[in-house]
C-alpha positions as CSV (number, residue, x, y, z in Angstrom):
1,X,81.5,188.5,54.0
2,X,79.7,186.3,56.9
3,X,75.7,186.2,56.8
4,X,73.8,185.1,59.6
5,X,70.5,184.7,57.6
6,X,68.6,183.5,61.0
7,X,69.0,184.0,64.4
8,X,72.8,184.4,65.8
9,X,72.7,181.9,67.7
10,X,70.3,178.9,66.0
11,X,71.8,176.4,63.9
12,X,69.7,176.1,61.3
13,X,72.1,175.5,58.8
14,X,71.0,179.0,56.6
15,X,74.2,180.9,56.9
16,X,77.0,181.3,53.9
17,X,79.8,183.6,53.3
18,X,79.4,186.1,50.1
19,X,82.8,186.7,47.8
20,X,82.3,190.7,46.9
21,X,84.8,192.7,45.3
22,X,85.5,196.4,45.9
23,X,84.1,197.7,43.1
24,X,80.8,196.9,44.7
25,X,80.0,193.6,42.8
26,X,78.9,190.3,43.9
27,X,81.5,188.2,42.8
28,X,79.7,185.1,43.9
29,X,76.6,185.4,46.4
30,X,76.9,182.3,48.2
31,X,80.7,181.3,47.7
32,X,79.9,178.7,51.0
33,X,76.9,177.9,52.1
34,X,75.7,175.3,54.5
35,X,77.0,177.2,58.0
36,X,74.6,178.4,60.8
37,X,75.2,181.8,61.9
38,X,79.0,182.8,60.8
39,X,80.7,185.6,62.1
40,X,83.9,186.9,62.8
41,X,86.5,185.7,60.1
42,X,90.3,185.8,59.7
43,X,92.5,183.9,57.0
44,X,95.6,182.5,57.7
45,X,97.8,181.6,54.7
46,X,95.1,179.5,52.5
47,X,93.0,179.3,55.3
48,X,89.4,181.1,56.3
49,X,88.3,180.9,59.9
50,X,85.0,181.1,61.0
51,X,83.3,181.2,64.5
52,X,80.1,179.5,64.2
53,X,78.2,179.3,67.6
54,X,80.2,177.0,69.3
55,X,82.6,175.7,66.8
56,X,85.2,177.5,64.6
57,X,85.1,176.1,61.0
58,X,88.7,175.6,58.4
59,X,87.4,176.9,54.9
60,X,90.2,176.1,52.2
61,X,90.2,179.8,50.4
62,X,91.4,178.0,46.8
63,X,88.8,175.3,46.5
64,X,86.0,176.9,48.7
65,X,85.4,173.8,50.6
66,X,85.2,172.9,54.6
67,X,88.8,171.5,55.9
68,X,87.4,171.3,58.9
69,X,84.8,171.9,62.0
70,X,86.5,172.7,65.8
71,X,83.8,172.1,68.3
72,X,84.5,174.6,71.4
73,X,83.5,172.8,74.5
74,X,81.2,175.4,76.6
75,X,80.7,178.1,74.3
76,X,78.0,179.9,74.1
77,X,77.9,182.5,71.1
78,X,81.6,182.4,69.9
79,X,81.9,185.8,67.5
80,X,85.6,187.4,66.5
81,X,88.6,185.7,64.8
82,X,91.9,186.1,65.3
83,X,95.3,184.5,64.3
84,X,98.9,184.6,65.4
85,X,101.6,184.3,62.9
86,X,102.1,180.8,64.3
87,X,98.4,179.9,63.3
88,X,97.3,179.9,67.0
89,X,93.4,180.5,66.7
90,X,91.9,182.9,69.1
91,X,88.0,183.1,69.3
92,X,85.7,185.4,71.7
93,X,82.5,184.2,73.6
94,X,81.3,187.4,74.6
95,X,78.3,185.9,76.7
96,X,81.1,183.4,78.1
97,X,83.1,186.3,78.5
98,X,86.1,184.2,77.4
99,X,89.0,183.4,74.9
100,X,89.3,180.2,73.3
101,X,92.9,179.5,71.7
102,X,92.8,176.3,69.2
103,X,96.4,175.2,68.1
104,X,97.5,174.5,64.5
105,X,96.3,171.1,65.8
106,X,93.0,172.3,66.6
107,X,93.5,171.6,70.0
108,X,91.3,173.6,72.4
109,X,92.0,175.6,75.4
110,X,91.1,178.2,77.2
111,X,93.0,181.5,77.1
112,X,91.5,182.9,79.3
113,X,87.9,183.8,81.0
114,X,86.4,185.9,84.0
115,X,84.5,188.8,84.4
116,X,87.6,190.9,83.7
117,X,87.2,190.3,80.6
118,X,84.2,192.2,80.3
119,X,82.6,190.0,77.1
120,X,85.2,190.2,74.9
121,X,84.0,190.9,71.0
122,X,86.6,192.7,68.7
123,X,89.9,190.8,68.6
124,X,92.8,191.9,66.9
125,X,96.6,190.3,67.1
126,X,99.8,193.0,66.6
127,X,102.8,191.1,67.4
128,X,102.9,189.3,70.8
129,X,99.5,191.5,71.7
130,X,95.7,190.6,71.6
131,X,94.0,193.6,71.3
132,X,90.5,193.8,72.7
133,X,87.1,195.1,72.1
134,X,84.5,194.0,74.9
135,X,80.9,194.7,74.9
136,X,80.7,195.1,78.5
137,X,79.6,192.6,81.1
138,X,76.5,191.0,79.8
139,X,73.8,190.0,81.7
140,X,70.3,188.7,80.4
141,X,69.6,189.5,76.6
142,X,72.7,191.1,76.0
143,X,72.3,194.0,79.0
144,X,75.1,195.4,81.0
145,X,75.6,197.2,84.2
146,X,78.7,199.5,81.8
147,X,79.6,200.1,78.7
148,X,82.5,198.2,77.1
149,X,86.4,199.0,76.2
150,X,89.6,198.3,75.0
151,X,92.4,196.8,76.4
152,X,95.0,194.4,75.2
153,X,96.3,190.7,76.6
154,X,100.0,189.7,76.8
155,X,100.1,186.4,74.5
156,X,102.5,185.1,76.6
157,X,101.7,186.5,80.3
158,X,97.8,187.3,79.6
159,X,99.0,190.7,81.1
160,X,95.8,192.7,80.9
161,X,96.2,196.5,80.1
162,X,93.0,198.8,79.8
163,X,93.7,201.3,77.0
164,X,90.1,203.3,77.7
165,X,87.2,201.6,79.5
166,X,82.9,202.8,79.5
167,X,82.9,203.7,76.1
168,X,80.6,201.7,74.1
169,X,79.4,198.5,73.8
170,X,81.9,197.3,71.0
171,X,82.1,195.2,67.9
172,X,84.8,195.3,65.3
173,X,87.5,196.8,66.3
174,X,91.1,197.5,63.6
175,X,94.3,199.9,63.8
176,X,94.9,202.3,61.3
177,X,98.5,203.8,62.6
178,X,99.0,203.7,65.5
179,X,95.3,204.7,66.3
180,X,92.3,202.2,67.0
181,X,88.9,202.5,64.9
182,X,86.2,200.7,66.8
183,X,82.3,200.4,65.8
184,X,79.8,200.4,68.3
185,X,77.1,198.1,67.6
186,X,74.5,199.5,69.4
187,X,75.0,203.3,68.8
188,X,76.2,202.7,65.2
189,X,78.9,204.7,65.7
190,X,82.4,204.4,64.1
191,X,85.2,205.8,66.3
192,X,88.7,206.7,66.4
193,X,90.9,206.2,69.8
194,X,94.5,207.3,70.2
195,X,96.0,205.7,72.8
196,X,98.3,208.2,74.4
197,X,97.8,209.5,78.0
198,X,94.5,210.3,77.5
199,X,92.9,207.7,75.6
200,X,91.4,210.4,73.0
201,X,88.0,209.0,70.8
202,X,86.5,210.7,68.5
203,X,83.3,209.7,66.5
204,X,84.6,209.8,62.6
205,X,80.9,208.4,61.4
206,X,77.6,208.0,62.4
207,X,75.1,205.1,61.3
208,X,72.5,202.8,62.0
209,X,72.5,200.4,64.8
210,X,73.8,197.4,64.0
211,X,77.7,198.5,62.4
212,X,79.5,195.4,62.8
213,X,82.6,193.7,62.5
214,X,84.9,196.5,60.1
215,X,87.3,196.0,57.6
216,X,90.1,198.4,56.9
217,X,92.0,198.3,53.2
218,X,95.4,199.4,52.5
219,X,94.9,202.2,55.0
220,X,92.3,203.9,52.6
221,X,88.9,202.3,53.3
222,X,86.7,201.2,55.8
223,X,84.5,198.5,55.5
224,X,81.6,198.4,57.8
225,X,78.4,195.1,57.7
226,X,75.2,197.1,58.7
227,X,73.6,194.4,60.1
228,X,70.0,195.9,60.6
229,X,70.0,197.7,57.5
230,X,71.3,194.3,55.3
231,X,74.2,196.1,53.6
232,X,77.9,196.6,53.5
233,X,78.6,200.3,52.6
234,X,82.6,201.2,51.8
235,X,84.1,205.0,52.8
236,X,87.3,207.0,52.1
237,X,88.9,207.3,55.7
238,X,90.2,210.3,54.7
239,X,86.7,211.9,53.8
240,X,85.0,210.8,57.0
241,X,88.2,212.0,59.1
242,X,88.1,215.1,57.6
243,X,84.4,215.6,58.2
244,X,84.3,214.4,61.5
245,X,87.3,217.2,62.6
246,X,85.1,219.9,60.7
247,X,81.7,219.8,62.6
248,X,80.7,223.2,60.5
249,X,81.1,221.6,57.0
250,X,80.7,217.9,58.1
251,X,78.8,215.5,55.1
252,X,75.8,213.6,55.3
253,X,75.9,210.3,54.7
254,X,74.9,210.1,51.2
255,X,78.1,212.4,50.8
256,X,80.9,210.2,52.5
257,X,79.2,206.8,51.3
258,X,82.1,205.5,49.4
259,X,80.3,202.5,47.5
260,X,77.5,200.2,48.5
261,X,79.1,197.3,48.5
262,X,76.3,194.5,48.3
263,X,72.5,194.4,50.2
264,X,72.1,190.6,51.2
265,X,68.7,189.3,51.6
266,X,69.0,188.0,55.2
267,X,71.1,189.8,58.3
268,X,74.4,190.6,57.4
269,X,76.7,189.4,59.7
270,X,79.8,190.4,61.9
271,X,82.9,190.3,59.4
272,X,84.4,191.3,56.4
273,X,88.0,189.6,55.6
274,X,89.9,192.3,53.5
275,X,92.3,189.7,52.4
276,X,89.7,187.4,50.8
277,X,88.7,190.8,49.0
278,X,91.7,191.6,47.7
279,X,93.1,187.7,47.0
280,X,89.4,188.0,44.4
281,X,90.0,191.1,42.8
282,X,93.7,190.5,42.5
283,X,94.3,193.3,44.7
């Protein structure tokens, strides 16, 4: 799990990433410490990757030490991870409103940028697609004229397709089926979006401001960083679907809380990698 400690966007050298398990217990607090304001995370094979401001860092999972630090030329606040199976690197820079791709080489480019893009934030690969969750078009301090959406990129043509646009302004973002489950960052809410003619979304939970970048295990859980509360809570996705499609006997929280997975005494940040869970409880 990625902790910003300070400010997103200061390098001040207080961020680390936490090892937690999903029992609930902190397997090791600060498992790597020494970053600035870490975020979205993805591993590839043996290999952690971290967006860090404007540079992606190479964390070697087995011996918990820095591989190496890719500077991206330009960025601005880089946040999500993701990986191709050929270990292509993708990272967002939602204020850029760009995507950065850095080879197995660690060569950088850019994949692509414009206002079309609409701040990109969530990004998820499935095949030959990047999957997209954008904040919306930011302006100053983070403000938009719309909401954000989801739409996905052809890795090889870039091919833009908008799945459902004005619906939040979006942060994690994972498939569960053949369905999408988003969170909104500034509403708190968790939603579901099936992506047939109609784009359907329905809000499965409610929280805080502040849910994050959210981790889905084995189909069963979801993982969501509350990163205004300073905690990562775990729920049964098939508790908080059922209540969500039964307004009149719908929990409260307390009821579809799962686990609380760890409170961290600076901001939790944007990611949890539900590999690195599993590859430390031996799941």
């Amino acid at each position: 799990m990625s902790n910003v400690a300070g400010e997103g966007d200061v390098k001040d050298g207080s961020g680390w990433i936490s090892q937690i398990s999903l029992s609930g217990e902190t397997i090791q607090g600060k498992w790597l410490e020494g970053l600035n304001a870490p975020k979205g995370m993805r591993i590839h094979q043996n290999t952690l990757w971290v967006s860090d401001i404007d540079e992606v860092v190479a964390i070697d999972i087995p011996s918990a030490k820095i591989i190496r630090k890719v500077p991206v030329q330009g960025a601005e606040f880089l946040n999500d991870v993701a990986v191709d199976s050929k270990g292509n690197v993708f990272v967002s820079d939602t204020p850029g409103s760009t995507i950065y791709r850095i080879t197995a080489g660690s060569t950088v480019s850019t994949f692509d940028s414009g206002a079309h893009l609409d701040s990109p934030n969530g990004l998820l690969i499935d095949g030959e697609i990047l999957w997209v969750a954008s904040w919306g078009l930011t302006g100053d301090e983070w403000s938009t004229k719309a909401p954000g959406g989801i739409y996905s990129l052809d890795l090889a043509t870039k091919k833009q397709v908008w799945i459902k646009k004005e619906i939040g302004h979006l942060d994690g973002l994972e498939k569960l089926g053949s369905d999408f489950i988003f969170s909104d960052w500034m509403s708190g809410s968790i939603v579901q979006l099936t992506p047939d003619n109609n784009a359907k979304t329905t809000e499965i939970l409610k929280l805080e401001q502040g849910a994050a970048d959210i981790a889905i295990i084995d189909d069963k859980t979801l993982v969501v960083p509350q990163m205004q509360e300073k905690n990562v809570s775990a729920f049964s996705i098939e508790t908080i679907q059922a209540s969500a499609t039964t307004p009149a006997a719908s929990s409260p929280f307390s009821a579809l809380l799962d686990r609380t997975l760890i409170v961290g005494p600076g901001r939790t940040a944007a990611c949890i990698s539900d590999d690195l869970i599993r590859r430390t409880t031996g799941g």
